[in-house]
C-alpha positions in Angstrom: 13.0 128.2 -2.6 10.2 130.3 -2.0 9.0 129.9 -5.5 8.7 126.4 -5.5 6.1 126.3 -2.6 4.0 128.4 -4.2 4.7 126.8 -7.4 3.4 123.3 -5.8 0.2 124.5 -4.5 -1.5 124.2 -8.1 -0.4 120.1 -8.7 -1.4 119.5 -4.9 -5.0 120.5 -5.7 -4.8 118.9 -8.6 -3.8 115.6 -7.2 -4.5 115.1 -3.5 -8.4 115.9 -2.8 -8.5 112.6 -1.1 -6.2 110.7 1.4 -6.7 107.3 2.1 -5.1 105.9 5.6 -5.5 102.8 6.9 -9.4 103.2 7.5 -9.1 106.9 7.5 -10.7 108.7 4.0 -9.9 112.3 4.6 -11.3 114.7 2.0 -8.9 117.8 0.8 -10.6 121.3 0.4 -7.7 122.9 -0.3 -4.2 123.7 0.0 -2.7 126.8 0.4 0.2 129.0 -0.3 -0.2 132.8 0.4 3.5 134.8 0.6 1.1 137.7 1.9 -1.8 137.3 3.8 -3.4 139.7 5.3 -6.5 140.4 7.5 -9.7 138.3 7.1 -13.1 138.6 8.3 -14.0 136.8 11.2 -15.5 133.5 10.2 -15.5 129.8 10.6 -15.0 126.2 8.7 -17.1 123.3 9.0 -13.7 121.2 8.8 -10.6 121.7 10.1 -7.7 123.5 9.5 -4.1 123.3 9.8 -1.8 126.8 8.8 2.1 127.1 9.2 3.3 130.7 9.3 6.8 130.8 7.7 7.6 134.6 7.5 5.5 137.4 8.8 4.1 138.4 12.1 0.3 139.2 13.0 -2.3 137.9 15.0 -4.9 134.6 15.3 -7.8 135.2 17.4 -9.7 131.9 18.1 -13.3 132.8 20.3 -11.7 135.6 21.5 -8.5 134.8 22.7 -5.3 136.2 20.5 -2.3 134.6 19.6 0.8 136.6 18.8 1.8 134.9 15.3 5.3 135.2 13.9 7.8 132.9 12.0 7.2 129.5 12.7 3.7 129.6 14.4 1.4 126.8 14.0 -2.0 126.7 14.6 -4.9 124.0 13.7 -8.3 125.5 13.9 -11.4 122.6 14.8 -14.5 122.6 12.8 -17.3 125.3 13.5 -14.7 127.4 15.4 -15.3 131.5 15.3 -11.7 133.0 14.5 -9.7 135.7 12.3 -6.1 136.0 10.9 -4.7 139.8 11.2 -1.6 141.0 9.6 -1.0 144.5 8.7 2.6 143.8 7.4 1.7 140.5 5.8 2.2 136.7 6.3 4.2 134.0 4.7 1.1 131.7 5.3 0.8 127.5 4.4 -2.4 126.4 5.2 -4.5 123.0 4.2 -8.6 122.5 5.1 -9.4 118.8 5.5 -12.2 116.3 7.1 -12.9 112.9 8.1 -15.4 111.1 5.1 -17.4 109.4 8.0 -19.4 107.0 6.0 -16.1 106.0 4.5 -14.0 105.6 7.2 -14.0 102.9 10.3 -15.8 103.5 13.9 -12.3 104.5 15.4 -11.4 106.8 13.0 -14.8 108.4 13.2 -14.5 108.2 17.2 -10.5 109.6 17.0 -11.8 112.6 14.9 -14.7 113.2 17.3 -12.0 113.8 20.3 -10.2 116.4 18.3 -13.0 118.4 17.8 -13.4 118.3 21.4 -10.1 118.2 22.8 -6.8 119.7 20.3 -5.0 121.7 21.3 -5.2 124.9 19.3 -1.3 126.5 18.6 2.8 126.4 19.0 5.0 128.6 18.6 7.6 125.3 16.9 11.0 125.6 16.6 13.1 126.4 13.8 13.3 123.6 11.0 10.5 121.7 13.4 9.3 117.9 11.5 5.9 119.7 10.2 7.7 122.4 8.5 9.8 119.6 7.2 7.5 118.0 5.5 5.3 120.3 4.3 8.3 121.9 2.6 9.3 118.7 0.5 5.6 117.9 0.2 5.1 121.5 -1.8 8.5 121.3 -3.0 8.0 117.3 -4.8 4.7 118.8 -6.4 6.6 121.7 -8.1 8.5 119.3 -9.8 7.6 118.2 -14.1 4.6 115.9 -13.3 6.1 112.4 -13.7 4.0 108.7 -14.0 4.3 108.2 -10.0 3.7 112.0 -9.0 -0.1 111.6 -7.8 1.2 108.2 -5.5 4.3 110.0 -4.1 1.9 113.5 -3.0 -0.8 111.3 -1.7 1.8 109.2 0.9 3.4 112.4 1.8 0.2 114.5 2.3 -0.8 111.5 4.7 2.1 111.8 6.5 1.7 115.6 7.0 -2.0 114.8 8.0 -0.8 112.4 10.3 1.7 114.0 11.9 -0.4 117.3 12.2 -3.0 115.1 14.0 -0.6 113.1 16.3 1.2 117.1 17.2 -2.5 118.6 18.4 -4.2 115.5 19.7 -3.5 113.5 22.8 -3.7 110.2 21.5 -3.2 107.6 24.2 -6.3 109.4 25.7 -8.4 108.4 22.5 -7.1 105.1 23.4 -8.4 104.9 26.2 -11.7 106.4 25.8 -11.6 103.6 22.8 -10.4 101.0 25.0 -12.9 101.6 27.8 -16.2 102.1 25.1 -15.0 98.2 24.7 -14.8 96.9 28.1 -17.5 98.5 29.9 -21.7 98.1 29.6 -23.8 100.3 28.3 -25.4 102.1 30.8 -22.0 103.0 32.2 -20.7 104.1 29.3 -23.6 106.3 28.7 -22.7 107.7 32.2 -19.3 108.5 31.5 -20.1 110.3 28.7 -22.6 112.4 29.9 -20.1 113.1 32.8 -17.5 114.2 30.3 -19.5 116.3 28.3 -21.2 118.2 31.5 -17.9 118.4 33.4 -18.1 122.1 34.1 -21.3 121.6 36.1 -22.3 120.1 39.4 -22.7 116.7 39.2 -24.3 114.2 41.5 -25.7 110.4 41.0 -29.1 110.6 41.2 -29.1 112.9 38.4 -26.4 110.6 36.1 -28.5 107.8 36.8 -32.3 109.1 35.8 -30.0 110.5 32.9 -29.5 106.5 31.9 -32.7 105.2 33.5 -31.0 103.2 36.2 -31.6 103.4 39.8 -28.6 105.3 42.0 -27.5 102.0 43.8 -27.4 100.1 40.5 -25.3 103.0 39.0 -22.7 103.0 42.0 -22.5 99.7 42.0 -21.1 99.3 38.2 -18.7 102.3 38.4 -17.3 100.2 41.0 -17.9 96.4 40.0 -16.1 97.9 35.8 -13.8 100.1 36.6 -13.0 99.4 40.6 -13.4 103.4 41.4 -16.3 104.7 43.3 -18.6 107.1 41.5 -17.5 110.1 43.4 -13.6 109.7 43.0 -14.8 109.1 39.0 -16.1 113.0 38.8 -13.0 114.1 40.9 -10.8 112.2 38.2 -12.3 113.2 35.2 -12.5 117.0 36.8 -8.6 117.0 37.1 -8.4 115.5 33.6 -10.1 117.7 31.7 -8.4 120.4 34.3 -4.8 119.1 33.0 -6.3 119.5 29.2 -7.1 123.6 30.1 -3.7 124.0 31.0 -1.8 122.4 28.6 -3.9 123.8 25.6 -5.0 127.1 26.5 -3.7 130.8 28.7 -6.9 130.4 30.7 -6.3 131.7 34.5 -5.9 129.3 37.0 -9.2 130.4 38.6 -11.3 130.0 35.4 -9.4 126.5 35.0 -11.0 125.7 38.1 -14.6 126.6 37.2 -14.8 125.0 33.4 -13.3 122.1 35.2 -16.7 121.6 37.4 -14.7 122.5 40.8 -16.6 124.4 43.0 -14.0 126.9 44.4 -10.2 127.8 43.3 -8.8 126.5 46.8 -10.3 122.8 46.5 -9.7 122.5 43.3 -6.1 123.1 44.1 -6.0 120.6 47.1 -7.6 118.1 44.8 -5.2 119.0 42.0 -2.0 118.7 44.2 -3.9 115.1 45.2 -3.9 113.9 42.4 -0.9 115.3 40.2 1.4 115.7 43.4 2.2 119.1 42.3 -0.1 122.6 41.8 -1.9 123.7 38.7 0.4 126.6 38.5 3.4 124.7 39.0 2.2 122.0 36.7 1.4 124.8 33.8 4.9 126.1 33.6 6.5 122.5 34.1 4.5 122.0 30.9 5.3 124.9 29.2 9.3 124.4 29.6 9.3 120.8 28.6 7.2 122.0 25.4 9.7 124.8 24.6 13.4 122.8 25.7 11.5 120.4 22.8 11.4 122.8 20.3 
């Protein structure tokens, strides 16, 4: 069995450098089949990429922070990202680098691939015979196979429906929607706010300084956050805060304390008030909630 995926790695790289999905063009750098991988050097890609360990045990570390990598890990590394693979015992190791061709591809596409960068989660420890395993099995197992007239059509839909599927695993994508949904409904200048507010969430943040940011006075400013999306400016930093909050805890082992602070709250206590507010329950309650429904899944 074994033989076979590495046997397919040659025909994939021969056939499927480019995916094409529905507005999507995603360019193939390479796929990978290593039965023993070892240590790397620390190092990082300009495009992502998605690895599937299927024997073996080792270690990830991703900026720092170490995974404990053993049969059946997955993890899906974003562009420009510092991190190593250690193994002294070797691993089993699937991997596959890809990006979005921008200039090919449609505004939501480009704006979908922008929010992973940001915001996917990083790794899972999947269950036995998980759907990604699944497929990128048959995937490497169909290109093994005596090339045939339809081989290149048949590797290219499959290969899209691993990408797809990787994608749709890592990234929360009823939130792109309604990033995407809002960038259509609301003006300019708020939209300008918002992001600025998302992308400085960890710091204080106070109108004045959101609204010289988009040249617009402070009453003008509160009045469309209200008038567009009928929330006052204030309770919009407290929501986003306990967004991006909920983000830390499902994706990362940060403390509940440093959740707090890259979240933009000014001490652990109020952030957990505001938390239980919000969520009716407590970041540390809501992180293992999470973490059992993600495992009795598996």
């Amino acid at each position: 069995m074994n033989k076979s995926l590495t046997a397919g790695k040659v025909p994939l790289n021969q056939y499927v450098h480019k995916i094409e999905i529905e507005g999507a063009v995603f360019h193939i750098h390479y796929w990978g089949v290593a039965p023993a991988h070892y240590d790397n050097p620390i190092h990082k890609h300009s495009f992502f990429e998605l690895c599937y360990v299927l024997e073996g045990s080792g270690e990830y570390w991703e900026n720092n922070r170490q995974y404990v990598l053993g049969k059946n890990s997955l993890f899906f590394t974003k562009p420009n990202t510092l991190h190593q693979i250690k193994s002294s015992s070797g691993l089993f190791l699937l991997y596959v680098g890809f990006e979005l061709a921008g200039e090919k591809s449609t505004t939501t596409w480009r704006e979908r691939i922008d929010y992973a960068k940001k915001y996917s989660d990083q790794f899972e420890q999947a269950g036995e015979g998980n759907y990604i395993e699944r497929i990128w099995r048959e995937l490497l197992q169909k290109a093994s196979k005596p090339k045939h007239e339809l081989m290149e059509a048949v590797l290219k839909g499959e290969a899209s429906v691993l990408l797809l599927t990787a994608l749709q695993h890592f990234v929360s994508f009823p939130k792109i929607k309604e990033e995407l949904d809002l960038a259509e409904t609301i003006s300019p200048a708020l939209q300008e706010a918002v992001l600025y507010i998302r992308d400085n969430i960890s710091k204080p943040l106070h109108l004045l300084e959101v609204a010289s940011f988009v040249h617009v006075s402070e009453r003008h400013l509160s009045r469309l956050f209200f008038q567009e999306l009928n929330i006052t400016f204030s309770h919009f930093i407290k929501k986003e805060r306990v967004d991006y909050a909920v983000h830390l805890l499902r994706a990362t082992s940060l403390p509940i304390k440093e959740v707090a602070e890259q979240s933009g709250f000014s001490s652990i206590h109020y952030f957990t008030r505001v938390f239980k507010e919000t969520m009716e329950i407590s970041p540390g309650e809501y992180k293992k909630s999470y973490m059992k429904n993600s495992s009795d899944q598996k």
